[in-house]
C-alpha positions as CSV (number, residue, x, y, z in Angstrom):
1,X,-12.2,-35.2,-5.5
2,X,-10.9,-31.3,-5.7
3,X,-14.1,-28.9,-4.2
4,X,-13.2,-27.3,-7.6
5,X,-13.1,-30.2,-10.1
6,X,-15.9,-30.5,-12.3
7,X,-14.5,-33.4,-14.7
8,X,-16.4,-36.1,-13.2
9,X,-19.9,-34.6,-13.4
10,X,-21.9,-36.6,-16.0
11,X,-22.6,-34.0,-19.0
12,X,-24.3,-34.5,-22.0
13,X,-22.8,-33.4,-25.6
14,X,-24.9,-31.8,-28.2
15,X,-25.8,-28.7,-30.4
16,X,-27.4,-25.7,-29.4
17,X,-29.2,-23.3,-30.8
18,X,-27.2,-20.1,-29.7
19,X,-30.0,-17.8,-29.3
20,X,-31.4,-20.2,-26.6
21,X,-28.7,-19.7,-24.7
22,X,-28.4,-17.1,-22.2
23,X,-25.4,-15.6,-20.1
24,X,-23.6,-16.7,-17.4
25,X,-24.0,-15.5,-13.9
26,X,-20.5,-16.2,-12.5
27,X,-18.6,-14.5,-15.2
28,X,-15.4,-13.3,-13.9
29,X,-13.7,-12.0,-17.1
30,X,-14.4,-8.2,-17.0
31,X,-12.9,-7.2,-20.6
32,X,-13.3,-8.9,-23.9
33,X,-10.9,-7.2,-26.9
34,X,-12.6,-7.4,-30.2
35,X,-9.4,-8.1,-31.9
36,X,-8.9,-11.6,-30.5
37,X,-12.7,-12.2,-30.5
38,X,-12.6,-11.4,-34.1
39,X,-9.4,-13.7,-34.4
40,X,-11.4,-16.6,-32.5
41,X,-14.2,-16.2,-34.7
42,X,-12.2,-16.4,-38.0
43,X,-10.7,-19.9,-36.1
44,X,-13.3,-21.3,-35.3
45,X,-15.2,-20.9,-38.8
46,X,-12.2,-22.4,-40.3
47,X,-11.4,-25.3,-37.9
48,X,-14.1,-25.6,-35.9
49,X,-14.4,-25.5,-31.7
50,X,-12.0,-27.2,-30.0
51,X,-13.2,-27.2,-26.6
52,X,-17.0,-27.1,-26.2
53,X,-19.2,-24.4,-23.8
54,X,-20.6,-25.6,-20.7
55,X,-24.1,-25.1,-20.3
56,X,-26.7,-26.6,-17.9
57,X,-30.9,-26.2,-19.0
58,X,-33.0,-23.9,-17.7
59,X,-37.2,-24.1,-17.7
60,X,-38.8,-23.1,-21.3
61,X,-36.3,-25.5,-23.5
62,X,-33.2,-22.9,-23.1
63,X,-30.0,-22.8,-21.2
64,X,-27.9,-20.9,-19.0
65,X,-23.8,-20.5,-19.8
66,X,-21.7,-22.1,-17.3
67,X,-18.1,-21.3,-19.1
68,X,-17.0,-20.3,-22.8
69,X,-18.6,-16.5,-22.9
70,X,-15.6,-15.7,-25.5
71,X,-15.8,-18.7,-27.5
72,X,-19.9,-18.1,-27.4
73,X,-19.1,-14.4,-28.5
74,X,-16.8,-15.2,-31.0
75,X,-19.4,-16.9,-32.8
76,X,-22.3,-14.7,-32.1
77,X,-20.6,-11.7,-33.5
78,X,-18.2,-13.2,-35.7
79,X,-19.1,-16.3,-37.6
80,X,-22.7,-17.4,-39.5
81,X,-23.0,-20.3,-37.0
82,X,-26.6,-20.5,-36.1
83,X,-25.3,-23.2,-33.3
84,X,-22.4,-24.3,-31.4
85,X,-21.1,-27.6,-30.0
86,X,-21.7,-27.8,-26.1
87,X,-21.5,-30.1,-23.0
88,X,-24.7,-30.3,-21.0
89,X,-24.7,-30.9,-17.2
90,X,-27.4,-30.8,-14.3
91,X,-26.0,-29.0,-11.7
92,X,-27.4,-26.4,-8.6
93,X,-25.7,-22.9,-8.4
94,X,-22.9,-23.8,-6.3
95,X,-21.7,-26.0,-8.5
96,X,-22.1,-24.2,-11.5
97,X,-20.4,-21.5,-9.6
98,X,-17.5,-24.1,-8.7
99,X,-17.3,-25.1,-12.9
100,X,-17.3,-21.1,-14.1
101,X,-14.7,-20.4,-11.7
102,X,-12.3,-23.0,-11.9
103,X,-12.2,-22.9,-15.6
104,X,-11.8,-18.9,-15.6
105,X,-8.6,-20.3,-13.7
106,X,-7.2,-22.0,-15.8
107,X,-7.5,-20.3,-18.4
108,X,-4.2,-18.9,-19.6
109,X,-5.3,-15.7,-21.1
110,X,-6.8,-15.0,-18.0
111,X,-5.5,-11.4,-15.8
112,X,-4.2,-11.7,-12.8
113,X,-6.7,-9.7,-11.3
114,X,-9.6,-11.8,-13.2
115,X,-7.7,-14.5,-12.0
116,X,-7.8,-13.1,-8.0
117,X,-11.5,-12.4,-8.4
118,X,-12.3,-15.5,-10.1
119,X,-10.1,-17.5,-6.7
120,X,-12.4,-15.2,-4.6
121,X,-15.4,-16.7,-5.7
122,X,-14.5,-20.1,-5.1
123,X,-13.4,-19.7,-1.5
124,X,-16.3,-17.6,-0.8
125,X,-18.9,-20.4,-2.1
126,X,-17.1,-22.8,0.1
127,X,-16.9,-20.9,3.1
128,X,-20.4,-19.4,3.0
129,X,-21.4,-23.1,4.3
130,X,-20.2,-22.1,7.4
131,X,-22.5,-20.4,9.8
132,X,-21.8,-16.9,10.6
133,X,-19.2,-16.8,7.6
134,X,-21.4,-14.4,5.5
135,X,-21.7,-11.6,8.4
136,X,-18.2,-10.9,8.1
137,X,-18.4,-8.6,5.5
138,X,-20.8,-7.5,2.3
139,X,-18.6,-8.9,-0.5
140,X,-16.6,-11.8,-1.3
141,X,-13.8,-9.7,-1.6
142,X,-14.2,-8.5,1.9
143,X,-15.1,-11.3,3.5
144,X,-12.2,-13.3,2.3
145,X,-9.7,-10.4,3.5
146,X,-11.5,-10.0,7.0
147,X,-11.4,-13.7,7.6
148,X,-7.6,-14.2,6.0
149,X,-6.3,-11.1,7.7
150,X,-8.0,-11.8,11.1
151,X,-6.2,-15.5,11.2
152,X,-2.5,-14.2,10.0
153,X,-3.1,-12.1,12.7
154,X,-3.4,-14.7,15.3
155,X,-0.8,-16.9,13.3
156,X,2.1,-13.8,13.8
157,X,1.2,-13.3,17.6
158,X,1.2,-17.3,18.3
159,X,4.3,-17.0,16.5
160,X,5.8,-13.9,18.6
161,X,4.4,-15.8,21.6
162,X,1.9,-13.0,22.3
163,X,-0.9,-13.9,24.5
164,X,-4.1,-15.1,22.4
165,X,-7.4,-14.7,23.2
166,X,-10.2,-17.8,23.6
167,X,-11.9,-16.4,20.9
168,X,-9.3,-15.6,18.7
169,X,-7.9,-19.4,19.4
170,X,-11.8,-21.2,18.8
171,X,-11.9,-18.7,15.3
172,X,-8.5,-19.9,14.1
173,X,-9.7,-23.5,15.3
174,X,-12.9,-23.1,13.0
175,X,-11.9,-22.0,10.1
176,X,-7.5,-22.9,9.2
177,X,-8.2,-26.5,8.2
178,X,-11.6,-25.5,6.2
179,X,-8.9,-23.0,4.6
180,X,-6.1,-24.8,4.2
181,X,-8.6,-27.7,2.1
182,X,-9.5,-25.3,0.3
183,X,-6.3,-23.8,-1.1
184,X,-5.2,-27.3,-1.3
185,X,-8.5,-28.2,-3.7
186,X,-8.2,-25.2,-6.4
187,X,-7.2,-25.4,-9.8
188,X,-3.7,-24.1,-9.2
189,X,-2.9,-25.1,-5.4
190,X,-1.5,-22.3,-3.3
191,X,-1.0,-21.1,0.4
192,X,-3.5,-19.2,2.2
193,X,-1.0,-16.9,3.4
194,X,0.2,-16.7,0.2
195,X,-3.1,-15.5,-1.5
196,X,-3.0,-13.0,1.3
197,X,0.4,-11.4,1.2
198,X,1.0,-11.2,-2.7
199,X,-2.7,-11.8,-4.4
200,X,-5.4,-10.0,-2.2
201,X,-2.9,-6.8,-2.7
202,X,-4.1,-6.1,-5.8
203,X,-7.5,-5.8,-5.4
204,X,-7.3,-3.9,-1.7
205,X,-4.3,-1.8,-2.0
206,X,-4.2,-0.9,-5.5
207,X,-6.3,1.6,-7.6
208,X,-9.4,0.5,-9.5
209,X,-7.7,2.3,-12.6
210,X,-4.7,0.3,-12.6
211,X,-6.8,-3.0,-11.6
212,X,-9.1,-1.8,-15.5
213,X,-5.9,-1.5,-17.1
214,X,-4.7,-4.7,-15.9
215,X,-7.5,-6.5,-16.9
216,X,-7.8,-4.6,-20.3
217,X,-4.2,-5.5,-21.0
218,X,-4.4,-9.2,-19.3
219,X,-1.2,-8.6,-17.2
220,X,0.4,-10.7,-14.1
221,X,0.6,-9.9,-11.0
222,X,4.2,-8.3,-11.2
223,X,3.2,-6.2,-14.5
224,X,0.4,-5.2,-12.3
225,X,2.4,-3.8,-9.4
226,X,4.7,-2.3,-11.9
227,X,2.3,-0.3,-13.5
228,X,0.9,1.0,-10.0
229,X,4.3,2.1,-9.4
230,X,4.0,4.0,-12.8
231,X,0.6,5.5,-12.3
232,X,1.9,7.1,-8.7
233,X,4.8,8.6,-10.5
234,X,2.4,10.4,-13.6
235,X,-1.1,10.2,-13.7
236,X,-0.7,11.5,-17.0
237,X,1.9,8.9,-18.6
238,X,-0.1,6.1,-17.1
239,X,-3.0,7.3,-18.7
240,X,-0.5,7.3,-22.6
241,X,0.7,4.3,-21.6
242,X,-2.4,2.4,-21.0
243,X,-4.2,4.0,-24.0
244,X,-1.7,3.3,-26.7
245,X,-0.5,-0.2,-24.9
246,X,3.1,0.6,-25.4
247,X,5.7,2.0,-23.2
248,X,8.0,4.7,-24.9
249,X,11.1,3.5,-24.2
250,X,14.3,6.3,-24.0
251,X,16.0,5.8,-27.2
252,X,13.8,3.1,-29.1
253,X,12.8,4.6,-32.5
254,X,12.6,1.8,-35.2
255,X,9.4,2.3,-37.6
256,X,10.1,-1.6,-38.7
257,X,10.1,-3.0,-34.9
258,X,6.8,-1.8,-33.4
259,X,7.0,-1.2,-29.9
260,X,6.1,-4.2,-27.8
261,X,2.3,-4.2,-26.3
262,X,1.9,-3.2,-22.8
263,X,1.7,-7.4,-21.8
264,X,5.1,-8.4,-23.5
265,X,7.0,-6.1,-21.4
266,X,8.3,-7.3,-18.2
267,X,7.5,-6.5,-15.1
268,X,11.2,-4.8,-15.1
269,X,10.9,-3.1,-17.5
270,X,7.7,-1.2,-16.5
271,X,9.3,-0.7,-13.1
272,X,12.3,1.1,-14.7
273,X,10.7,3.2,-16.4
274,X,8.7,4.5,-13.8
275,X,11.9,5.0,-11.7
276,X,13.4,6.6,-14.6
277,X,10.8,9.0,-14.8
278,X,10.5,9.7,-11.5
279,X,14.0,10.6,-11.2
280,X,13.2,13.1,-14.7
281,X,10.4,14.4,-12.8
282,X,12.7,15.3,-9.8
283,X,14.8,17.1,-11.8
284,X,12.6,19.1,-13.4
285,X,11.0,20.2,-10.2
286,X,14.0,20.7,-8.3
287,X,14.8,23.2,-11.3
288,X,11.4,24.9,-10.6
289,X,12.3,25.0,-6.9
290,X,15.7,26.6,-7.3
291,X,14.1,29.1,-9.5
292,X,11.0,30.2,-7.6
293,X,11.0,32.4,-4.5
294,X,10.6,31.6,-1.2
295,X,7.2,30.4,0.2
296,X,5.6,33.4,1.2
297,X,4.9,34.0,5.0
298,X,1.3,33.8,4.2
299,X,1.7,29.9,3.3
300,X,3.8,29.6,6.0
301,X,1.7,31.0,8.7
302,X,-1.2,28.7,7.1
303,X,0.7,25.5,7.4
304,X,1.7,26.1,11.1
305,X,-1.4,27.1,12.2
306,X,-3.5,24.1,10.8
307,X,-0.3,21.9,12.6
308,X,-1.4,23.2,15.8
309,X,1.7,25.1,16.3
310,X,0.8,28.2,19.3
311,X,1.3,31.6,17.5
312,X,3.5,32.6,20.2
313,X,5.8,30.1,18.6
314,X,4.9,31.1,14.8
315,X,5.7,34.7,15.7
316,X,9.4,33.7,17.3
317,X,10.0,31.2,14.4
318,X,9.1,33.9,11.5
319,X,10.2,36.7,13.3
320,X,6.9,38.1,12.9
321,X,4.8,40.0,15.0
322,X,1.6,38.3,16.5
323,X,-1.1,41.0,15.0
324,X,0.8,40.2,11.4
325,X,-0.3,36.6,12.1
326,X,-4.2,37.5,12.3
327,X,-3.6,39.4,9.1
328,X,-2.6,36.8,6.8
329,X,-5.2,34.6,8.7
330,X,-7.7,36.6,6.8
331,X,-5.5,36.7,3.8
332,X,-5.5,32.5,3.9
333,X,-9.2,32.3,4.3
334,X,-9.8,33.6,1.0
335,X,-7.6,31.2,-0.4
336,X,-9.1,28.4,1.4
337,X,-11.8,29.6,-0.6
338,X,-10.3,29.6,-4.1
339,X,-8.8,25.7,-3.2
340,X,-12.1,24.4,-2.9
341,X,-13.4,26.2,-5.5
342,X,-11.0,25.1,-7.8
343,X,-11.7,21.6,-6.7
344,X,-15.2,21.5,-7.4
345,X,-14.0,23.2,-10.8
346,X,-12.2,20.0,-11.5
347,X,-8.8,21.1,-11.0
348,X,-6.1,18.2,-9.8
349,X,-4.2,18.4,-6.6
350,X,-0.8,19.1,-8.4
351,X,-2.5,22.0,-10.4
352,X,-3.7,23.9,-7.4
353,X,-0.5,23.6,-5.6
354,X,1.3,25.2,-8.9
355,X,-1.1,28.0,-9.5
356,X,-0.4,29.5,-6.2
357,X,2.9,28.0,-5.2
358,X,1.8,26.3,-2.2
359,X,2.6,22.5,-1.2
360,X,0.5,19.7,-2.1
361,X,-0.5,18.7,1.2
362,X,-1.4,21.7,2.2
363,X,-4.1,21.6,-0.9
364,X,-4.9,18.0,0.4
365,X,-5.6,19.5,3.7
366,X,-8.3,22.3,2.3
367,X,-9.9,20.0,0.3
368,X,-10.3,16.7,2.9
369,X,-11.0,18.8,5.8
370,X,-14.6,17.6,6.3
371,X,-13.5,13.9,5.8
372,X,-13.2,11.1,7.7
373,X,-9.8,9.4,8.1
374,X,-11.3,6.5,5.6
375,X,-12.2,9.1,3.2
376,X,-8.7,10.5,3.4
377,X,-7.4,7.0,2.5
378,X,-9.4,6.5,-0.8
379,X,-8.7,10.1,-1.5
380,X,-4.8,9.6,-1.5
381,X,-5.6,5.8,-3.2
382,X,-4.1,4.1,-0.5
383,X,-5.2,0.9,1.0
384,X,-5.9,0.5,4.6
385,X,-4.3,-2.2,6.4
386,X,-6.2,-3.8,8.7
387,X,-3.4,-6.0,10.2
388,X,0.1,-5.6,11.8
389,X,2.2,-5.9,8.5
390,X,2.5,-2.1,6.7
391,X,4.9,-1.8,3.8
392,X,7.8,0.2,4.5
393,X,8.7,0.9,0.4
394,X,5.7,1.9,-1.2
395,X,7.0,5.5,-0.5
396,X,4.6,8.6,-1.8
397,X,7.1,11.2,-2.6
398,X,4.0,13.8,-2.4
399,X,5.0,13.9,1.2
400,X,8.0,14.5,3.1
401,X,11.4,15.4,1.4
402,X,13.9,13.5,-0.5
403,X,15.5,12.6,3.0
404,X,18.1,9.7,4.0
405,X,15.9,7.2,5.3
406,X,12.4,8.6,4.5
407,X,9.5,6.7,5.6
408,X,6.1,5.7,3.7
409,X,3.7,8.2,4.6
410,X,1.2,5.5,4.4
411,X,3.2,3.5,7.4
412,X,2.8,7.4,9.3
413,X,-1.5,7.2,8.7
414,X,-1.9,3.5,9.5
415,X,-0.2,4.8,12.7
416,X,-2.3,8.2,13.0
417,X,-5.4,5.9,12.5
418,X,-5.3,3.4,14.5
419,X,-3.8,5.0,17.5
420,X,-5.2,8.8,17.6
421,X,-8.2,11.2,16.4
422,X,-8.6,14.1,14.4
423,X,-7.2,17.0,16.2
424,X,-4.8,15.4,18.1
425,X,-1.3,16.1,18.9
426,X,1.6,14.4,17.5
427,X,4.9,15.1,18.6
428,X,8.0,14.3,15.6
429,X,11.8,14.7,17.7
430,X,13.6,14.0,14.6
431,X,11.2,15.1,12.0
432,X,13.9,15.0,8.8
433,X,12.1,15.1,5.5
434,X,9.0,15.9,7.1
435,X,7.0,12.8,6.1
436,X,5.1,13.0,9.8
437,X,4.1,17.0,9.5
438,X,3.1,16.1,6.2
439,X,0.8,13.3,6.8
440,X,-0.4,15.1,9.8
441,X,-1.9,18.4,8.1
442,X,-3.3,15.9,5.8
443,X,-5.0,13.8,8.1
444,X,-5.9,17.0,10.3
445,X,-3.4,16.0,13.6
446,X,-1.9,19.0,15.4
447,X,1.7,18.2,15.1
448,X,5.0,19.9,16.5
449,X,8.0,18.2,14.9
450,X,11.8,19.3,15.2
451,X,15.2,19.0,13.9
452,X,19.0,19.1,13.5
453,X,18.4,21.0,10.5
454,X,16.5,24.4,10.2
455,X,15.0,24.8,7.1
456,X,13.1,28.0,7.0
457,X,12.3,27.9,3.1
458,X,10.9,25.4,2.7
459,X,10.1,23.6,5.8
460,X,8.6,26.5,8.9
461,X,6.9,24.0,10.4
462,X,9.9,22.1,11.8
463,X,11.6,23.7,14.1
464,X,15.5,23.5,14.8
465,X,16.9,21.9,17.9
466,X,19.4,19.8,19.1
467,X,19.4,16.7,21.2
468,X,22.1,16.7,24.4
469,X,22.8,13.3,24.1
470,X,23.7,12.8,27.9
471,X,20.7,15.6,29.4
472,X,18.5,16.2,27.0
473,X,16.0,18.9,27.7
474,X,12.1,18.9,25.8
475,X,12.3,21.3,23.1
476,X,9.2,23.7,24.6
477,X,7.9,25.4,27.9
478,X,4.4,24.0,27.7
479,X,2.0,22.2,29.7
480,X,0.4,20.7,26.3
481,X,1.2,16.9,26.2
482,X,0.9,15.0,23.1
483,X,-1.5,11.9,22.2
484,X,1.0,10.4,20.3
485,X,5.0,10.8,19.5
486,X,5.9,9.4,16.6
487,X,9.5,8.7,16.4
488,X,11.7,7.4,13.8
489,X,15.4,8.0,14.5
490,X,18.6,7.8,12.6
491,X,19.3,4.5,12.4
492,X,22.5,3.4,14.4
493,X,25.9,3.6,11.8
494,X,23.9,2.4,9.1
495,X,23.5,5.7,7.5
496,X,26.0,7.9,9.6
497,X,27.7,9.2,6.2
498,X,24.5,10.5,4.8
499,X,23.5,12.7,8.2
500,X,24.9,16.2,9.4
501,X,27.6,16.0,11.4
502,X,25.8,15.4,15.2
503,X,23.5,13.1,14.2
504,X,23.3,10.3,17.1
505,X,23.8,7.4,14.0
506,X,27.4,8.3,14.4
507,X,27.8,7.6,18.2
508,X,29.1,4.5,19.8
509,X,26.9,1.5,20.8
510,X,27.0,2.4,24.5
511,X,26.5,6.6,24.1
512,X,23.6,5.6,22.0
513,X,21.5,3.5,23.7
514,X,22.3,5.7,27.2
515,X,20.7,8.7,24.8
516,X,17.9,6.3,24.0
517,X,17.3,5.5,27.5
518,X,17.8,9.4,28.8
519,X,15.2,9.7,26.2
520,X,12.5,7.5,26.7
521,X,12.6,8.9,30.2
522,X,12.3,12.4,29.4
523,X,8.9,11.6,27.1
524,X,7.8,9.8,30.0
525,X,7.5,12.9,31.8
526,X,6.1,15.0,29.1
527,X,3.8,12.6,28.2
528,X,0.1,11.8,29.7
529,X,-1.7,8.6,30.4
530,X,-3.2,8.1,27.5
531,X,-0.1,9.3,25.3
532,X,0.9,6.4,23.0
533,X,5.0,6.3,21.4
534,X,5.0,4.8,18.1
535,X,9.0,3.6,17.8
536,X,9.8,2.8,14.1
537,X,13.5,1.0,14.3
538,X,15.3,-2.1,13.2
539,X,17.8,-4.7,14.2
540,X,21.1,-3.1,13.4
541,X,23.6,-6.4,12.6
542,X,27.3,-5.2,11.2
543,X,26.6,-8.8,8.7
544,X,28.1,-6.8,5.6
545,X,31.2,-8.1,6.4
546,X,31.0,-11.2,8.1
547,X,29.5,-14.5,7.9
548,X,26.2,-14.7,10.2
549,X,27.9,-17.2,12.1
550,X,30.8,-15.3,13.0
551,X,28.4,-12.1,13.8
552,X,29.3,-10.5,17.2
553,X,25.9,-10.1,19.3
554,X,28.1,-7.1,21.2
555,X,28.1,-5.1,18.0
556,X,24.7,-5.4,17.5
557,X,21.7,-3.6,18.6
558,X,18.5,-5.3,18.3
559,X,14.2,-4.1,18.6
560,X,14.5,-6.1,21.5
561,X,17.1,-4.5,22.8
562,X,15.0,-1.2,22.2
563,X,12.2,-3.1,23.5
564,X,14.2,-3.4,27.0
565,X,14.9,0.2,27.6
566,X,11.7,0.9,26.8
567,X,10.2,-1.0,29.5
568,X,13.3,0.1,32.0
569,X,11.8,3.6,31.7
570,X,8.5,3.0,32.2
571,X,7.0,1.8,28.6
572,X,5.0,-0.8,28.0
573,X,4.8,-2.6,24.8
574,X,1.0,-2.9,23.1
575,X,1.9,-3.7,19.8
576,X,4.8,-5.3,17.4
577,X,4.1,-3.9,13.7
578,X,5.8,-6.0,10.9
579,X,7.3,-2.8,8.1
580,X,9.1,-5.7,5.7
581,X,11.0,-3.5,2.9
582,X,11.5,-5.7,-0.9
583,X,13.8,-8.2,-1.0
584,X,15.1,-6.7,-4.4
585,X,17.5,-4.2,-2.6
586,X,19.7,-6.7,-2.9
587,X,21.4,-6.8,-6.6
588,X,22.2,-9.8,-7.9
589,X,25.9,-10.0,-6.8
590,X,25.4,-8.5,-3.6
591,X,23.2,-12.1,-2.9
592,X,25.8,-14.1,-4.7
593,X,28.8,-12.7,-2.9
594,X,26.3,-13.2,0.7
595,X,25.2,-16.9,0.0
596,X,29.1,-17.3,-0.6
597,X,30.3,-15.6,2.7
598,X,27.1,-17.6,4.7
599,X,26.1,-13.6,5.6
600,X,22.1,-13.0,6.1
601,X,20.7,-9.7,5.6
602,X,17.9,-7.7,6.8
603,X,15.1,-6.5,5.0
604,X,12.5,-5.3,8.1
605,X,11.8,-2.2,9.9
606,X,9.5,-3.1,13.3
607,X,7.5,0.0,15.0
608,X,6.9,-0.7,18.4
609,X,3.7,0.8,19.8
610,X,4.0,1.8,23.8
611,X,1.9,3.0,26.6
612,X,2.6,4.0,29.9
613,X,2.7,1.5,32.6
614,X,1.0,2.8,35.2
């Protein structure tokens, strides 16, 4: 029999007096609209209930729900029924808890996230029989993504063939089959890995006022992710759109077609809008740019310093004289001041950064700077990852600039947090939009970070130098050595069209991995022993145009291949960190003219974490 199935416990069937009955304590849906209760109530005074409550007795002659809270509303509020038609059953709390859950399940008007939650429970209850379970973590929620995060884990290094620890080999051994039942047992079957990948997200990774509007509006998962996606982009038009429950689509304006509810639009649809508005939003602010001044040298001077940056090299990058530095020092600490203040006062991060011009980060990095790195996290509303898969296209355009290439800022703080402190120093070679620097001042990480391009504007804190591909030289005279160097190059001839002219994507397959391995060299001398490289590459197959047969390895540079010269010049690999971008890239005809040419793509980016080998 399914561990959720409650079909062949032996209820009773009778009347009950509703005031005898009290509430559940396994209810999973969060939101009940009073339109549909008020629908259901008129129904079931007309036709009577078609499915009857479960309840099980309590001591005193009354009785506790088990499922059917909106049908029991419904007729509470909504029809003169004194009584309502019920199926009685004995049961302890771990079953009741197994017959609330599963029917939440299948209900179809049921959220996605009620739906999560209410999947949740269940594995919780039947993995709480296990000893030691429950001291993973203080809620079912966290307990079930400790314990499913922990074994992926293992499962992706068994499958790398990465040595696995006894432990990590007897935990896997205790608790996969238990697992596997389990998913096997619920009311709609799934993988555990599944669950993990494309359920758990929603509850970990995105924010509680998108998971309320969710549940308010009963969307799916994908409506779900759409409308994150939405909220990132405005704040304020995720707030319309959730209020009203429409979307105000561009050019729809037909008084006798009302605008479909928030839960008839697809997932698509959302997700176009949001891109549509995003690329509005652009606009608009790369007007405001081209119309404002300069940042002032003040703001500049601010930035650099809280990077780390040594004012010797502030004075030579401004021009500035050192004693003009310790002037607008003073100058910034009032307005260090007036950003906190503001804070307090309410004011959003966007709203600060306009009323004096300054960038958003550096707000972000005033008003977190007693935090901790977790803190910083909820702050932003990003999840934290606690296993070696970070998305690589959940990109927050409030750092870094619109940049060929540009990385998640999120994949840059997993990175900061797991392999460095506050107050450390990162070192950026090919910094380009600036996503690192960014996530460094808000994260409070010294960071010096150069460049092809030198742009003073808008972007002091990078400085300009170029690589010698055959002898390249460190960009500074210092004996300072950075904890970790974060490194995300051009990619090779994928994006060559889209760099300045010098870039090393344009070189051949032999110049560039002899710059790689000149490279690697060179940070091995300016590095320390505890100095960590975070690598973010990927496999670079020319498979546009040719079948995957017919691919030549020889044209082809591969992680591993990166891997290799890594360890020739005195690297070793510590970690391998899945950055999987979507699928969706790929249009429609691009896949249909792919399966017919037999040519396989690539959607993953892999950063390779190093050490020294001493």
């Amino acid at each position: 029999m399914p561990l959720t199935d409650h079909k062949n416990h032996p209820y009773s069937f009778c009347r009950i007096d509703i005031d005898k009955i009290d509430p559940s304590s396994f209810q999973s849906r969060r939101y009940f609209d009073e339109n549909s209760l008020r629908e259901l109530g008129a129904s079931i005074a007309a036709d009577g209930l078609i499915e009857p409550i479960i309840l099980r007795p309590q001591k005193n002659g009354r009785f506790e729900l088990i499922a059917g809270e909106r049908r029991l509303r419904a007729v509470r509020e909504y029809t003169d029924m004194d009584d309502i038609q019920a199926k009685i059953v004995e049961v302890d709390d771990l079953k009741a808890r197994r017959i609330s859950n599963s029917e939440n399940i299948l209900r179809q008007d049921l959220s996605a996230i009620e739906s999560i939650e209410a999947t949740i429970k269940i594995i919780d209850v039947e993995m709480g029989k296990e000893p030691g379970y429950l001291t993973v973590g203080k809620t079912p929620l966290e307990r079930v993504h400790k314990i499913l995060s922990k074994l992926d884990s293992i499962r992706r290094s068994r499958e790398r063939g990465s040595v696995v620890l006894e432990t990590e080999n007897d935990l896997s051994n205790k608790y996969v089959g238990q697992l596997e039942s389990i998913f096997k047992n619920l009311p709609k079957p799934l993988k555990w890995q599944s669950f993990l990948l494309h359920d758990l997200v929603l509850l970990t990774d995105i924010p509680s006022k998108v998971q309320k509007a969710s549940v308010k509006h009963s969307l799916n998962k994908a409506q779900t992710k759409a409308l994150a996606q939405l909220e990132q982009v405005s704040d304020k038009v995720f707030h319309d759109v959730t209020r009203k429950n429409y979307i105000p689509f561009k050019g729809v304006n037909n008084s006798l077609s009302p605008e479909p509810a928030l839960n008839e639009c697809s997932a698509r649809e959302i997700q176009v809008f949001a891109e549509n508005l995003e690329r509005t939003n652009q606009k608009k602010e790369q007007k405001k740019d081209d119309s404002q001044r300069e940042m002032n040298t003040g703001i500049k001077i601010a930035m650099m310093m809280r990077l780390g940056i040594p004012l010797v090299r502030i004075a030579q990058r401004l021009n500035i004289h050192r004693e003009t530095i310790s002037k607008y020092a003073q100058k910034n600490n009032a307005l260090i001041k007036k950003i906190l203040q503001d804070s307090k006062d309410g004011f959003s991060t966007p709203d600060i950064a306009r009323k004096y011009f300054i960038p958003q980060t550096l707000v972000w990095s005033v008003v977190l700077q007693n935090k901790t790195d977790q803190e910083r996290f909820r702050a932003l509303i990003w999840g934290l990852r606690t296993w070696d898969n970070w998305y690589f296209n959940d990109v927050d355009h409030r750092f870094g600039d619109d940049w060929p290439g540009r990385i998640p800022a999120q994949l840059v703080a997993h990175t900061l947090f797991y392999f460095t402190r506050q107050d450390d120093l990162v070192f950026d070679p090919m910094a380009g939009g600036g996503v690192v620097p960014d996530t460094c001042l808000v994260f409070k990480r010294k960071c010096w970070s150069f460049d092809l391009s030198d742009r003073m504007k808008k972007r002091p804190e990078i400085e300009p130098f170029l690589w010698d591909s055959k002898n390249p030289a460190w960009p500074v005279k210092t004996t300072a050595k950075p904890d970790l160097i974060f490194f995300d190059p051009p990619y090779f001839k994928k994006m060559a069209d889209h760099y300045m002219k010098g870039s090393i994507s344009d070189f051949s397959r032999p110049r560039y991995l002899e710059f790689f391995k000149n490279l690697f060299s060179l940070m091995k001398e300016h590095s320390k022993s505890t100095t960590r490289m975070a690598f973010l590459n990927a496999d670079f197959r020319d498979f546009q145009s040719s079948p995957a047969m017919d691919e030549d390895p020889e044209n082809a540079i591969l992680v591993f291949d990166y891997m290799k010269l890594l360890e020739k010049c005195g690297w070793k690999i510590t970690h391998l960190i899945d950055c999987p971008l979507s699928s969706e890239r790929f249009s429609g005809n691009m896949v249909s003219h792919m399966q017919k040419n037999r040519t396989l793509g690539i959607t993953r980016r892999t950063l390779i974490i190093g050490k020294l080998d001493q």
